[in-house]
Structure formats: C-alpha cells, structure tokens
C-alpha positions in Angstrom: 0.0 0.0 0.0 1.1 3.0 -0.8 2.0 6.2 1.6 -0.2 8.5 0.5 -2.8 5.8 0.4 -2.0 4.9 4.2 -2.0 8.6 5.2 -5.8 9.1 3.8 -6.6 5.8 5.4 -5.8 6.0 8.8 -6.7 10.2 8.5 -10.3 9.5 7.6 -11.0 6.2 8.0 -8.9 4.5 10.7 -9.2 7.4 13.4 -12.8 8.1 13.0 -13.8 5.0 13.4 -16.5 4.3 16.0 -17.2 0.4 15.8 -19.7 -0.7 18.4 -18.4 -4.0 20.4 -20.3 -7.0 20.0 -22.8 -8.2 22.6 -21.9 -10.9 25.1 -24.4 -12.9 23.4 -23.4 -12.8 20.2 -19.4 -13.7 21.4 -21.2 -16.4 22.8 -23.2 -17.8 19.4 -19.7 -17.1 17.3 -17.9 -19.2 20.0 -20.5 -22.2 19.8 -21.5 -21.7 15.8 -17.2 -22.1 15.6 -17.6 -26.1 17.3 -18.4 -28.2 14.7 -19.3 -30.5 17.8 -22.5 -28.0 18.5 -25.7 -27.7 16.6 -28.5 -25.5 15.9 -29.9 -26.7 19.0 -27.2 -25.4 21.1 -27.1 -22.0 19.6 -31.3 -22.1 19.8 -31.1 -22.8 23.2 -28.7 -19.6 23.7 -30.8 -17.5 21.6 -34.2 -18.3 23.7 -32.3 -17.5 26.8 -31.3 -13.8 25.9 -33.7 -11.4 27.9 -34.2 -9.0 25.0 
C-alpha cells in the first residue's frame, strides 16, 4: 500500500472509526456456531435464553 494511500486511510478512516463491540451474546453464538461438535440446538437454546 502506498504512503499516501495509508496517510488518507488511517486520516479519515482508521481514526474516526467508531465500531460498536459486540454483545456478550453474540461472542457467545460465534464461539458455539465455531464447534463443529454444536448444533442448531445449542445455539437455539442460547438465543431463547437472551432477555431482549
């Protein structure tokens, strides 16, 4: 990548960058959606837990 490239990058993209953190919950569904050992019914059983 270029310098000047970079530059504009991390000028008005990189710095300004406001990017929300994901929710416990979905951490939790990437973590068990990841184990091939888990199944829909696992990650169902997550979902129908959440409070919201």
């Amino acid at each position: 990548m270029s310098e000047k490239i970079e530059s504009f990058l991390r000028k008005h993209i990189i710095n300004k960058a406001k990017i929300p953190s994901l929710s416990p919950l979905v951490i939790r569904l990437i973590e068990v959606a990841s184990d091939e050992r888990n199944s829909a019914k696992e990650l169902a059983q997550i979902i129908e837990k959440d409070p919201d």
